[in-house]
DRENMI-641704 format. One record per atom (N, C-alpha, C): residue number from 0; residue in three letters; chain; atom name; x, y, z. Coordinates in steps of 0.05 Angstrom, whole numbers, always signed. Each point is the difference from the previous one (the first is absolute). Last residue first. Layout:
<tiros>
NUM / ALA / A / CA / X / Y / Z
...
</tiros>
This chain:
<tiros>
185 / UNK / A / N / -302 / +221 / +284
185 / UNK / A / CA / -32 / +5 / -17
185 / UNK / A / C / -6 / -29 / +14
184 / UNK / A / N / +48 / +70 / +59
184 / UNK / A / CA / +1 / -19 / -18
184 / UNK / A / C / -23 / -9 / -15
183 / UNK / A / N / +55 / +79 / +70
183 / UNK / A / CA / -30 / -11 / -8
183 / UNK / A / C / +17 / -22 / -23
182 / UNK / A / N / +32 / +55 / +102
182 / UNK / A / CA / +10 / -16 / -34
182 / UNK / A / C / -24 / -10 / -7
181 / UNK / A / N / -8 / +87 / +64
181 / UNK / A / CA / +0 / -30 / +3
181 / UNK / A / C / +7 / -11 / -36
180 / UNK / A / N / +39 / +88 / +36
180 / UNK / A / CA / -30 / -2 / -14
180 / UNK / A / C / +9 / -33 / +15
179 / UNK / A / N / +30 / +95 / +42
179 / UNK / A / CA / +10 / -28 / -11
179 / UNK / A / C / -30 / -12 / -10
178 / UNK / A / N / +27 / +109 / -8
178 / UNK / A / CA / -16 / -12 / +15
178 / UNK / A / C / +8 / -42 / -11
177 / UNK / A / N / +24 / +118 / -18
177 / UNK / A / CA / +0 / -19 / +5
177 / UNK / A / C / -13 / -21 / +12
176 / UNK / A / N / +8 / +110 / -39
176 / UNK / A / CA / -8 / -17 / +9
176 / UNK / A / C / +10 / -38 / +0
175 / UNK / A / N / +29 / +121 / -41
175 / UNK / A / CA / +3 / -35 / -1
175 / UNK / A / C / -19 / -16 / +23
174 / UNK / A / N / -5 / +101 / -52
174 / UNK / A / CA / -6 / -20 / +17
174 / UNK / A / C / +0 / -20 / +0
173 / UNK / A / N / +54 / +92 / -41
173 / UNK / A / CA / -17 / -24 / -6
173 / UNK / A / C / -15 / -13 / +35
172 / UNK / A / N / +79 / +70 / -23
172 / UNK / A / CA / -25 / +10 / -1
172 / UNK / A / C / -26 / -15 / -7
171 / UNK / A / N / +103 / -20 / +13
171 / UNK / A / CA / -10 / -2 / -26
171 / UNK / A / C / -28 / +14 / -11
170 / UNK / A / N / +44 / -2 / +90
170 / UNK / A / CA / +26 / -1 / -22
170 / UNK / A / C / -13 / +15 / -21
169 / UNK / A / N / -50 / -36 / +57
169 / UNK / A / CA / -1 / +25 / +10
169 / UNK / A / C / +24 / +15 / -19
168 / UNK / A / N / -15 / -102 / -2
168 / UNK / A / CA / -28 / +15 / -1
168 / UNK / A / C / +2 / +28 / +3
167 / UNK / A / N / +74 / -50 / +15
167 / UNK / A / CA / -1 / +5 / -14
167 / UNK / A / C / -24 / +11 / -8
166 / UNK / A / N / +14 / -20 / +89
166 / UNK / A / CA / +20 / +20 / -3
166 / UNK / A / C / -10 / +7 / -41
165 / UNK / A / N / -45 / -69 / +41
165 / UNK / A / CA / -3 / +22 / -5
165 / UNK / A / C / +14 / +17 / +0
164 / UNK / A / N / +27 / -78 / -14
164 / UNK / A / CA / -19 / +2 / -21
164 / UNK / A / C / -17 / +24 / +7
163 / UNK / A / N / +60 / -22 / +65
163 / UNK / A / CA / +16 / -4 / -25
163 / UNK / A / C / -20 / +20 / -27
162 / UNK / A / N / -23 / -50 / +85
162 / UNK / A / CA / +12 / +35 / +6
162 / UNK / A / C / +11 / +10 / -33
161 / UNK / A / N / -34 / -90 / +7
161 / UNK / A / CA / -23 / +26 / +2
161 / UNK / A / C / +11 / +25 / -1
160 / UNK / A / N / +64 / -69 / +4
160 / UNK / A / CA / -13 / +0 / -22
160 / UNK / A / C / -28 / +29 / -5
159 / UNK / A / N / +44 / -32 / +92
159 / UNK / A / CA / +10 / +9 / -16
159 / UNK / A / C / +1 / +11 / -43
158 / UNK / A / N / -59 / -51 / +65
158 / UNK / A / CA / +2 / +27 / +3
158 / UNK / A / C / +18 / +16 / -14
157 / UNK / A / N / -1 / -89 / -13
157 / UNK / A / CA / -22 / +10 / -9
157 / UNK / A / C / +0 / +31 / +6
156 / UNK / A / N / +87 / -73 / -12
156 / UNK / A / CA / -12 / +20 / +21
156 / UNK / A / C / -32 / +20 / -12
155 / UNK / A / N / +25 / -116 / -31
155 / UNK / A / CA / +10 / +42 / -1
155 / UNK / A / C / -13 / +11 / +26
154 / UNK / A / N / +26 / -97 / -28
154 / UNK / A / CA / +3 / +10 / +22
154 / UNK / A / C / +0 / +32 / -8
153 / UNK / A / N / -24 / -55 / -69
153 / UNK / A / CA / -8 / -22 / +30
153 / UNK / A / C / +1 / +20 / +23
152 / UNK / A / N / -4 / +49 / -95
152 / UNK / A / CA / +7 / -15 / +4
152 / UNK / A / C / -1 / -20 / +34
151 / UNK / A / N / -79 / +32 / -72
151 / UNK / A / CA / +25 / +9 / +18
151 / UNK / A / C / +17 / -16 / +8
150 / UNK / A / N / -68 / +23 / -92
150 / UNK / A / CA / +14 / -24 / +16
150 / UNK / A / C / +20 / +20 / +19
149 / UNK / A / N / -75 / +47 / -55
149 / UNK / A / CA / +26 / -10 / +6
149 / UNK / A / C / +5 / -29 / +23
148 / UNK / A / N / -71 / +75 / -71
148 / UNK / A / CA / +0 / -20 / +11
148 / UNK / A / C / +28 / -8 / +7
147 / UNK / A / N / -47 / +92 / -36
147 / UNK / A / CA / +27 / -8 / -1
147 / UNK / A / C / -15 / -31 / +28
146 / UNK / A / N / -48 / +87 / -57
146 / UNK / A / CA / -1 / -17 / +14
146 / UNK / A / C / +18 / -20 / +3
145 / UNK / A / N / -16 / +110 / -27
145 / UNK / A / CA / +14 / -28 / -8
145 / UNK / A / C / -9 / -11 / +29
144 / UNK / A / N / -31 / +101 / -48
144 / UNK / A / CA / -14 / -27 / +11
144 / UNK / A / C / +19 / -21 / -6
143 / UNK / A / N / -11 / +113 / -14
143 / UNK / A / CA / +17 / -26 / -8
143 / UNK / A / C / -9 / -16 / +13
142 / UNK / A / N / -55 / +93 / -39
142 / UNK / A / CA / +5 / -24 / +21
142 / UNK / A / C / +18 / -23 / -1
141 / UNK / A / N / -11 / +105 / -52
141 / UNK / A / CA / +1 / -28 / +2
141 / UNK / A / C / +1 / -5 / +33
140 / UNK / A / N / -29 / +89 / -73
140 / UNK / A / CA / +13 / -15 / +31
140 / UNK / A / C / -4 / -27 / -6
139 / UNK / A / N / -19 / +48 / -78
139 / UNK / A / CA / +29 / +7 / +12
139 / UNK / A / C / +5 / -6 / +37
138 / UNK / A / N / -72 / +3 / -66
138 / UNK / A / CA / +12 / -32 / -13
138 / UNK / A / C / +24 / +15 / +16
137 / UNK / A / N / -83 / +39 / +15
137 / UNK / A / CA / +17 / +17 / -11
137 / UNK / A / C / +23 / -25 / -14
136 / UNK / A / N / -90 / -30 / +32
136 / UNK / A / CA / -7 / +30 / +0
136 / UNK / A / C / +24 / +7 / -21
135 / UNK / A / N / +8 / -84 / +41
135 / UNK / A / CA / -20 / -4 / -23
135 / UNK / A / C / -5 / +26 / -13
134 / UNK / A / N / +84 / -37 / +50
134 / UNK / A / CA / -18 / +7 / +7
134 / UNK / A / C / -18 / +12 / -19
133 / UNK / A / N / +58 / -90 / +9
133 / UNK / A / CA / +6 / +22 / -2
133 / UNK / A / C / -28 / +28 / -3
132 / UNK / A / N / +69 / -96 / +37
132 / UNK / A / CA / -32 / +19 / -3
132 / UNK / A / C / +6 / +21 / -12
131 / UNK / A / N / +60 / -95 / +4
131 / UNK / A / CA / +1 / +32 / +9
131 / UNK / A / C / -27 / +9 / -6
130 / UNK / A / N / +51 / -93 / +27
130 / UNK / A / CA / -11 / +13 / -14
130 / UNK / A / C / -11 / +30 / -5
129 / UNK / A / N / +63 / -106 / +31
129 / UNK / A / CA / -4 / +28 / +1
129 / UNK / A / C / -18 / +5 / -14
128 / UNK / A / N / +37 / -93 / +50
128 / UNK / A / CA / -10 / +18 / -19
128 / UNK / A / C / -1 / +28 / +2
127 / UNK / A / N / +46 / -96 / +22
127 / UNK / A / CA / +8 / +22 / +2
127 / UNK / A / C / -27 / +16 / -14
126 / UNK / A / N / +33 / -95 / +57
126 / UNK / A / CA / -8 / +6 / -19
126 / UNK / A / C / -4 / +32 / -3
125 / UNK / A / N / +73 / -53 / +50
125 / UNK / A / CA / -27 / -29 / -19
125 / UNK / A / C / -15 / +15 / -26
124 / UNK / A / N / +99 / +30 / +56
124 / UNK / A / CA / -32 / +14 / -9
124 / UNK / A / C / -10 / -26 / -8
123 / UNK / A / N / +68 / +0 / +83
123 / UNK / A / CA / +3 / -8 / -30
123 / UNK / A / C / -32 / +6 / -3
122 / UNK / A / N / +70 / +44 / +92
122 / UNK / A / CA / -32 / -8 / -14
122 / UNK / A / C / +2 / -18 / -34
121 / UNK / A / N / +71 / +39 / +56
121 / UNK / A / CA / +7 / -30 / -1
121 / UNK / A / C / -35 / -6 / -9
120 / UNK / A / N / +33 / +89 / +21
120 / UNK / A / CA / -9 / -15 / +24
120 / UNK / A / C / -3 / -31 / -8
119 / UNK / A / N / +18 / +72 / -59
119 / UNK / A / CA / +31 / -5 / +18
119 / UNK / A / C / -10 / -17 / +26
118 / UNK / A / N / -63 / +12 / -67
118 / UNK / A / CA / +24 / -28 / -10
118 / UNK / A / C / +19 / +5 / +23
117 / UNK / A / N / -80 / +61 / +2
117 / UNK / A / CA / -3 / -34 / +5
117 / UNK / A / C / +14 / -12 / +2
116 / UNK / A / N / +17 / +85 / -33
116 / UNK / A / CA / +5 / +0 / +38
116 / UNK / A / C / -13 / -26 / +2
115 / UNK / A / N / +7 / +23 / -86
115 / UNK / A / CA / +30 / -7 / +1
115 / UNK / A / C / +1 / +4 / +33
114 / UNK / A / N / -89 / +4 / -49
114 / UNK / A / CA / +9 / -31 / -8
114 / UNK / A / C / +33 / +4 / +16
113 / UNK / A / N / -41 / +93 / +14
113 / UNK / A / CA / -22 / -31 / +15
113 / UNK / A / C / +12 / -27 / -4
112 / UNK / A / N / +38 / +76 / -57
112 / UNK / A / CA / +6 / +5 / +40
112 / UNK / A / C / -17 / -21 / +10
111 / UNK / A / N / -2 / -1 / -92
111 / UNK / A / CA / +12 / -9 / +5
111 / UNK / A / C / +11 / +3 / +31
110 / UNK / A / N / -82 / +28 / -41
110 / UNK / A / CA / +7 / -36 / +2
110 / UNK / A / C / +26 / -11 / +7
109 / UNK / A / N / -26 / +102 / -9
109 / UNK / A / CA / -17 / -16 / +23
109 / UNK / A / C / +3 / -33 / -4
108 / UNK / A / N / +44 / +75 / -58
108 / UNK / A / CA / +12 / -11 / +28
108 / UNK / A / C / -15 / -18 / +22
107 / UNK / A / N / -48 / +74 / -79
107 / UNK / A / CA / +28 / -18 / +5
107 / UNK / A / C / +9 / -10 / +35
106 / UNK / A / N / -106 / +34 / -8
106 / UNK / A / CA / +38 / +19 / -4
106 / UNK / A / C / +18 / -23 / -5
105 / UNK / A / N / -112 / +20 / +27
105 / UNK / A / CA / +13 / -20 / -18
105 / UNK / A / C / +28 / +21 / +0
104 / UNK / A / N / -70 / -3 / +83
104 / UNK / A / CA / +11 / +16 / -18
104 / UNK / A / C / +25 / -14 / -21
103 / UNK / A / N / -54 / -63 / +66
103 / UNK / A / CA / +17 / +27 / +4
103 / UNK / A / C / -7 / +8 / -23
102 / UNK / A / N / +19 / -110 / +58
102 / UNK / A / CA / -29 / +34 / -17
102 / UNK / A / C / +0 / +26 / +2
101 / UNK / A / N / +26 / -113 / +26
101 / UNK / A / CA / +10 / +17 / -19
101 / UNK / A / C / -9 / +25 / -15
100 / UNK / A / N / +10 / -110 / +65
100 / UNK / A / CA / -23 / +19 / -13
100 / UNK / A / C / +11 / +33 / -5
99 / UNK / A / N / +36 / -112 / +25
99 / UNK / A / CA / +5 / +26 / +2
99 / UNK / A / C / -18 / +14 / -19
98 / UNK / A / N / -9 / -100 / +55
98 / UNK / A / CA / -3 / +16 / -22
98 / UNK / A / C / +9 / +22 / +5
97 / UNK / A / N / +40 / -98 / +30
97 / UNK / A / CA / -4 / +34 / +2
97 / UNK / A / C / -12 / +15 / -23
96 / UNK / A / N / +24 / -99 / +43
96 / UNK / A / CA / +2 / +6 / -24
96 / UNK / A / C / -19 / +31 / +5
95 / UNK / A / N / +83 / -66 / +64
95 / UNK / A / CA / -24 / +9 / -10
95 / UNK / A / C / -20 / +7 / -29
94 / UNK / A / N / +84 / -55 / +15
94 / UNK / A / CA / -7 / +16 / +31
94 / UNK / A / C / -38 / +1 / -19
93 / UNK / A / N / +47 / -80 / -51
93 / UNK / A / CA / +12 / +24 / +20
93 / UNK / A / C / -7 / +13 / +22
92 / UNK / A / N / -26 / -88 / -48
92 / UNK / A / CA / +31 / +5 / +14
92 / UNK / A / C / +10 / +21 / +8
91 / UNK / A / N / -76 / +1 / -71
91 / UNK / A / CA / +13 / -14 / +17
91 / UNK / A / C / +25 / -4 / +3
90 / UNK / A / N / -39 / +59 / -54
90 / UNK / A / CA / +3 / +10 / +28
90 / UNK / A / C / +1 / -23 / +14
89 / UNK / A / N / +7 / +15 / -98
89 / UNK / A / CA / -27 / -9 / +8
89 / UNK / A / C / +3 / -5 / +32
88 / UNK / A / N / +70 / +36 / -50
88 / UNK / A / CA / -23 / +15 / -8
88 / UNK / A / C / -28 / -14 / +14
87 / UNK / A / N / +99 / -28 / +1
87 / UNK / A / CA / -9 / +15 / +21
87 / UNK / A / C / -27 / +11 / -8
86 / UNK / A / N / +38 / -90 / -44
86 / UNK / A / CA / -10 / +31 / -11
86 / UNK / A / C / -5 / +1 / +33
85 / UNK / A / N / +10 / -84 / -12
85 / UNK / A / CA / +23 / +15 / +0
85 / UNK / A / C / -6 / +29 / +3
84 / UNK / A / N / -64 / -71 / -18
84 / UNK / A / CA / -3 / -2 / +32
84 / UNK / A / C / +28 / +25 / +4
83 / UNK / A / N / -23 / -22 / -88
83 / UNK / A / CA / -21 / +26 / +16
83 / UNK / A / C / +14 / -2 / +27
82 / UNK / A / N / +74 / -27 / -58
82 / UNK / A / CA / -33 / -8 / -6
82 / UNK / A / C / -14 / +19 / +28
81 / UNK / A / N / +94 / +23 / -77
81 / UNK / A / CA / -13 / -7 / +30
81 / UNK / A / C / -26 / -11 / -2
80 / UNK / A / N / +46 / +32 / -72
80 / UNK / A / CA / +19 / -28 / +5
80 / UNK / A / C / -15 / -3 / +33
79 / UNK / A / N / -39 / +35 / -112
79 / UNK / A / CA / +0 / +2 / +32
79 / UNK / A / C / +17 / -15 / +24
78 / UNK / A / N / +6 / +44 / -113
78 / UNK / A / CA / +0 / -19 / +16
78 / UNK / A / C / -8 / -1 / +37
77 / UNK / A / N / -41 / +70 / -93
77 / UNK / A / CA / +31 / +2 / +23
77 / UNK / A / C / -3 / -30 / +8
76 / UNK / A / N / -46 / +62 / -78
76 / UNK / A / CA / -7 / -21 / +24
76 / UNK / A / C / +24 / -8 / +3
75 / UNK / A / N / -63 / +84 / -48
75 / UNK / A / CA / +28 / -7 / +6
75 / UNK / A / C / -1 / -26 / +26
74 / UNK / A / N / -56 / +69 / -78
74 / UNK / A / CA / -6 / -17 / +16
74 / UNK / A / C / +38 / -11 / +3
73 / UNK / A / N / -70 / +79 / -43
73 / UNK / A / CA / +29 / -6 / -2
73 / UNK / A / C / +1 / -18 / +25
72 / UNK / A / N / -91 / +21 / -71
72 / UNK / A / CA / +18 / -3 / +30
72 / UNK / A / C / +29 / -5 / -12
71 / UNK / A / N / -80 / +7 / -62
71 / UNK / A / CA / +20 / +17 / -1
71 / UNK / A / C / +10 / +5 / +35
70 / UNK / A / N / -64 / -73 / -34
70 / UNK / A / CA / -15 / +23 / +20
70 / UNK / A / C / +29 / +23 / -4
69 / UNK / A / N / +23 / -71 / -56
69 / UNK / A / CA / -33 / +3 / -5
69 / UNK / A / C / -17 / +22 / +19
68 / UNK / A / N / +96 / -36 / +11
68 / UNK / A / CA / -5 / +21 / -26
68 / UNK / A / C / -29 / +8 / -9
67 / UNK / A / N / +18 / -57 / +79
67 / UNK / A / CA / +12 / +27 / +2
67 / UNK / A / C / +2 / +16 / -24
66 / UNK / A / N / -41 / -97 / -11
66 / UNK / A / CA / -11 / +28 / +18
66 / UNK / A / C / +12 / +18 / +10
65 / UNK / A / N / +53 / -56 / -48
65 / UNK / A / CA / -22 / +15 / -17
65 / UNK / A / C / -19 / +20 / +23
64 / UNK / A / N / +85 / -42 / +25
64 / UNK / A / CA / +2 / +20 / -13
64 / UNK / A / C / -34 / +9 / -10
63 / UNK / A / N / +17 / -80 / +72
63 / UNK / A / CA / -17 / +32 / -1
63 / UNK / A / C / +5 / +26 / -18
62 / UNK / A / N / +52 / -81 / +5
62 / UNK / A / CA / -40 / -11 / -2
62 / UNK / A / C / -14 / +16 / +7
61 / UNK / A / N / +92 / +8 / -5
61 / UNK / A / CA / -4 / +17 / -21
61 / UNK / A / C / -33 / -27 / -6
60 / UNK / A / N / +48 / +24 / +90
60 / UNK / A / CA / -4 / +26 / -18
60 / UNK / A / C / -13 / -9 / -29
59 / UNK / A / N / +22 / -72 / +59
59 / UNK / A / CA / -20 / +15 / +0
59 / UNK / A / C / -8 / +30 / -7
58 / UNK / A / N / +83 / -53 / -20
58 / UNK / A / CA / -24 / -12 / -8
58 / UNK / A / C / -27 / +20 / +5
57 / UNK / A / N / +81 / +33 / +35
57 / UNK / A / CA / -9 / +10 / -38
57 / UNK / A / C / -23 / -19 / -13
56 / UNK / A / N / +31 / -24 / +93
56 / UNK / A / CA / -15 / +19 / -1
56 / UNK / A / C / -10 / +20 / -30
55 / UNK / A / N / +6 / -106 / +24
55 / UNK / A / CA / +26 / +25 / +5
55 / UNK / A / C / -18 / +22 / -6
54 / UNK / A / N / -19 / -103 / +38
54 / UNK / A / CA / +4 / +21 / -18
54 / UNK / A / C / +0 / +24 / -7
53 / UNK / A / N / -23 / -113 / +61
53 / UNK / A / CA / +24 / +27 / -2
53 / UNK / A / C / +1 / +15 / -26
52 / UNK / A / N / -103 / -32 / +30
52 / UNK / A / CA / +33 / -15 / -8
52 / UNK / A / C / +16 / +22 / +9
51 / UNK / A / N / -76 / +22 / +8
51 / UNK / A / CA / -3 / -30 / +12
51 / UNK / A / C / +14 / -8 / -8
50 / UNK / A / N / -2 / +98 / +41
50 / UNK / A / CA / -4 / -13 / -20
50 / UNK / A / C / -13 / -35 / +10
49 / UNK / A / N / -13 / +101 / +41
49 / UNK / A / CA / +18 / -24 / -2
49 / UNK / A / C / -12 / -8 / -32
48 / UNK / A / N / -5 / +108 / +43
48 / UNK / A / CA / -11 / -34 / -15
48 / UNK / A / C / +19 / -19 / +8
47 / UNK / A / N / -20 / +113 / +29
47 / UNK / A / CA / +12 / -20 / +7
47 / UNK / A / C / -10 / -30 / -14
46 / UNK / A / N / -11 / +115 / -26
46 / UNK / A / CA / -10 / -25 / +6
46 / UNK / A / C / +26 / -19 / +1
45 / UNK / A / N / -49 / +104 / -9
45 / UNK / A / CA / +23 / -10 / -3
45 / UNK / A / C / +0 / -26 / +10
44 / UNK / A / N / -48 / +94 / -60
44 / UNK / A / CA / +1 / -40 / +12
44 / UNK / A / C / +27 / -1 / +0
43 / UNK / A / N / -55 / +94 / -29
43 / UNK / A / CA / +25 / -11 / +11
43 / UNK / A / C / -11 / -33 / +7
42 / UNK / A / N / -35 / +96 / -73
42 / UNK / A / CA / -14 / -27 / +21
42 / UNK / A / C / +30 / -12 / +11
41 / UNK / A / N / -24 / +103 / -21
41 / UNK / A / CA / +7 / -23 / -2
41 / UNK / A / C / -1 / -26 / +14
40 / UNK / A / N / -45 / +83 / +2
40 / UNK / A / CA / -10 / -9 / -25
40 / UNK / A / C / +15 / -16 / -8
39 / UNK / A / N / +13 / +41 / +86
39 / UNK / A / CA / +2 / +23 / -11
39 / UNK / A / C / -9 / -11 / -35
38 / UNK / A / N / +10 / -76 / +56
38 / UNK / A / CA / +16 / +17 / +9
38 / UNK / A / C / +0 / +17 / -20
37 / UNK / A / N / -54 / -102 / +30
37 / UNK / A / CA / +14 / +24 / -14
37 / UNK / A / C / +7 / +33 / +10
36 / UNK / A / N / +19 / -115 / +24
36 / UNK / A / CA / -7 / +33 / +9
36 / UNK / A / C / +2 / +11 / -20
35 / UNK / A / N / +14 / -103 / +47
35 / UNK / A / CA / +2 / +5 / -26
35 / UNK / A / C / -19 / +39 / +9
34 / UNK / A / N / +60 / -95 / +36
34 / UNK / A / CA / -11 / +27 / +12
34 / UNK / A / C / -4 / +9 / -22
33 / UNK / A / N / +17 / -107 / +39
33 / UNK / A / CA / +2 / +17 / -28
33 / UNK / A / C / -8 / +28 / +13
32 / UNK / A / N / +38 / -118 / +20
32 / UNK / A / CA / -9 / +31 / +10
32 / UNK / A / C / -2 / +20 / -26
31 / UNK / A / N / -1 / -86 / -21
31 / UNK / A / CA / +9 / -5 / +34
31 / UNK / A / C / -10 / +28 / +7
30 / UNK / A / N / -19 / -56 / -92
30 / UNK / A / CA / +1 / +26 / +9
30 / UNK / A / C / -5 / -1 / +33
29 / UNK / A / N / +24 / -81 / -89
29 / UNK / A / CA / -16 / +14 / +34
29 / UNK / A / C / +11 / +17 / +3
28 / UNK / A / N / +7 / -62 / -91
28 / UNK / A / CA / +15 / +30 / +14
28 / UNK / A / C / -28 / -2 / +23
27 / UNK / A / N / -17 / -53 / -75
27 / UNK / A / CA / +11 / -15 / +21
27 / UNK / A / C / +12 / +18 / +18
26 / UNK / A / N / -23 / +19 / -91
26 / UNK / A / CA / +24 / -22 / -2
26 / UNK / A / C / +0 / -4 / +29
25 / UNK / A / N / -70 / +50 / -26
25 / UNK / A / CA / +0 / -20 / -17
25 / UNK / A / C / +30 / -13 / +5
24 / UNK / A / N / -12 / +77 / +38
24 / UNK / A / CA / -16 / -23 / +31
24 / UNK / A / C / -6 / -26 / -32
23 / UNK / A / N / +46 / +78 / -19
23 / UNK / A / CA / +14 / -13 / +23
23 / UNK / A / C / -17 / -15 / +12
22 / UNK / A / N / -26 / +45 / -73
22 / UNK / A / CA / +22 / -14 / -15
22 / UNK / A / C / +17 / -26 / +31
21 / UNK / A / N / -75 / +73 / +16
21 / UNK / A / CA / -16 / -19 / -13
21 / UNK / A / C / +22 / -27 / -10
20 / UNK / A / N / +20 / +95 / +50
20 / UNK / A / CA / -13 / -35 / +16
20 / UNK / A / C / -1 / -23 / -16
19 / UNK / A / N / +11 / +94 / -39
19 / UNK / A / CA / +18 / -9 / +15
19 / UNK / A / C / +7 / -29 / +17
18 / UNK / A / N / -84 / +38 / -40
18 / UNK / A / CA / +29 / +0 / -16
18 / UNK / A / C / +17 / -4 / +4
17 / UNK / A / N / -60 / +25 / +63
17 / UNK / A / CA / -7 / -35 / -28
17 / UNK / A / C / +15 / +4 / -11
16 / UNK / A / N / +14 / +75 / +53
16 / UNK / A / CA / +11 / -26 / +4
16 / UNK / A / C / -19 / -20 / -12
15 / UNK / A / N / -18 / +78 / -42
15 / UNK / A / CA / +34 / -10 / +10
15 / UNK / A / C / +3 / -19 / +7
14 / UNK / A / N / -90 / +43 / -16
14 / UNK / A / CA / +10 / -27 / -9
14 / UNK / A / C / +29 / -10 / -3
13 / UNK / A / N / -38 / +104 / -3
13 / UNK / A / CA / -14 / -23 / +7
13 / UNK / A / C / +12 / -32 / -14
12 / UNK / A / N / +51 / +100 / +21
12 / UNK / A / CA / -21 / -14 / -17
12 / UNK / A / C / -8 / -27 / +6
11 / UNK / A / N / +78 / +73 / +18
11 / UNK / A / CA / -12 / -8 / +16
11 / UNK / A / C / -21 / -10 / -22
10 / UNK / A / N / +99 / +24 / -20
10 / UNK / A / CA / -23 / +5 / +6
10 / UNK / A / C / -22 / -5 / +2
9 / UNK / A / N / +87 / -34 / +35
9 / UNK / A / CA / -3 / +3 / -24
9 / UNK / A / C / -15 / +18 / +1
8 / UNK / A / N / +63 / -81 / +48
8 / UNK / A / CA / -15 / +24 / +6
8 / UNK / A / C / -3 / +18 / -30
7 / UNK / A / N / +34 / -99 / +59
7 / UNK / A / CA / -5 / +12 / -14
7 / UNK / A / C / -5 / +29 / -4
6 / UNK / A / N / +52 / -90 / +52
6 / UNK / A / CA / -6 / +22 / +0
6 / UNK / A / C / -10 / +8 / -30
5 / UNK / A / N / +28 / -85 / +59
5 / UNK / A / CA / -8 / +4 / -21
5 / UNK / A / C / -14 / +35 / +6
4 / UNK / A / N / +62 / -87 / +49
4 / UNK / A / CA / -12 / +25 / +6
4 / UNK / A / C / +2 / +5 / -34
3 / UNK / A / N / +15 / -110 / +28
3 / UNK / A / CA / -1 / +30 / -12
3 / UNK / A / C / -8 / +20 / +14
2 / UNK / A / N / +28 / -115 / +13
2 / UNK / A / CA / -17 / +31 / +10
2 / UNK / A / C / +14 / +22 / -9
1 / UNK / A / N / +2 / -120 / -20
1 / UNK / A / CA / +16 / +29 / +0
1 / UNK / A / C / -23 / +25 / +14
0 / UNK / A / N / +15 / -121 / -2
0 / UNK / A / CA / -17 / +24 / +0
0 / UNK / A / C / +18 / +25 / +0
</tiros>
C-alpha cells in the first residue's frame, strides 16, 4: 500500500471533486483525510489517500491528468511517509487541543504575531481560518475574523501562554480569546 497528499486548486465550479474522485475511487484509491474551501472564487482540496498497491506518485498524477485538464486545476501529489497515528495533527498523544478566536480591525501582521506566539510555545496549528468583512455602506471598514485550532504541547504553561496572547491582543489592537475544545470524532 502507498499514501498520498493530493492538492488541488482552481476556479471554483461545480463538480471538482467528481472529478477528481471519480478516476480514484475506479482504481481502488481511499480518501483518509480531506479539507476542501472555497476562497475569494477559488476552489482549494487538500487530501490524504492510500492506495492498494505500491505506486508512485507521477502514477497518480497522471490518473488525474484529464480531470485536472478538464476542471483547468493545478493539482500536485506528494508521497506520504507517516501514518495517522504519527501526525501531531490529530492530538493524540498530546496536551491539549485549543481553540484560538481572532477579532479586530483588518491590518497586516495579524496571522503572523498569533501563528509565531503559538509556535514559540511549542503550540502545532491543525486548523487555520480567516476571513474579512467588509462593511456594506462604505466597503472601507473591515472586520478580521481567524479561527486557529491547536494541539498543545503536554506540559505548557497555560497562563503563561494567556499572558502572552494578550500582551499581543493589545500589540495588535485585536481580540484574541481562547478556550480547550473537547476532541471530536466522526
Amino acid at each position: 500500500m502507498s499514501r498520498f497528499s493530493l492538492t488541488a486548486i482552481g476556479t471554483d465550479r461545480p463538480g471538482i471533486v467528481a472529478a477528481l474522485t471519480k478516476p480514484l475511487a475506479g482504481l481502488g484509491y481511499s480518501i483518509e483525510d480531506s479539507a476542501m474551501a472555497i476562497l475569494q472564487g477559488n476552489f482549494a482540496i487538500m487530501l490524504v489517500m492510500s492506495t492498494p498497491e505500491n505506486v508512485q506518485s507521477d502514477s497518480v498524477e497522471n490518473t488525474l491528468a484529464k480531470a485536472a485538464q478538464d476542471m483547468n486545476l493545478i493539482v500536485a501529489v506528494r508521497p506520504v511517509e507517516t501514518t495517522p497515528s504519527e501526525t501531531l495533527a490529530t492530538g493524540k498523544g498530546e496536551g491539549d487541543i485549543l481553540s484560538v478566536s481572532v477579532y479586530g480591525a483588518d491590518h497586516p501582521g495579524i496571522v503572523y504575531g498569533v501563528t509565531s506566539t503559538l509556535a514559540s510555545f511549542g503550540a502545532n496549528i491543525v486548523e487555520l481560518r480567516t476571513h474579512v468583512t467588509k462593511d456594506s455602506e462604505d466597503n472601507k471598514n473591515s472586520l478580521y475574523i481567524m479561527i486557529i485550532e491547536v494541539t498543545l504541547p503536554p506540559k505548557i504553561d497555560r497562563e503563561n501562554l494567556d499572558n502572552a496572547l494578550s500582551e499581543l491582543s493589545e500589540e495588535l489592537g485585536v481580540s484574541i480569546s481562547t478556550c480547550l475544545k473537547e476532541e471530536q470524532s466522526f
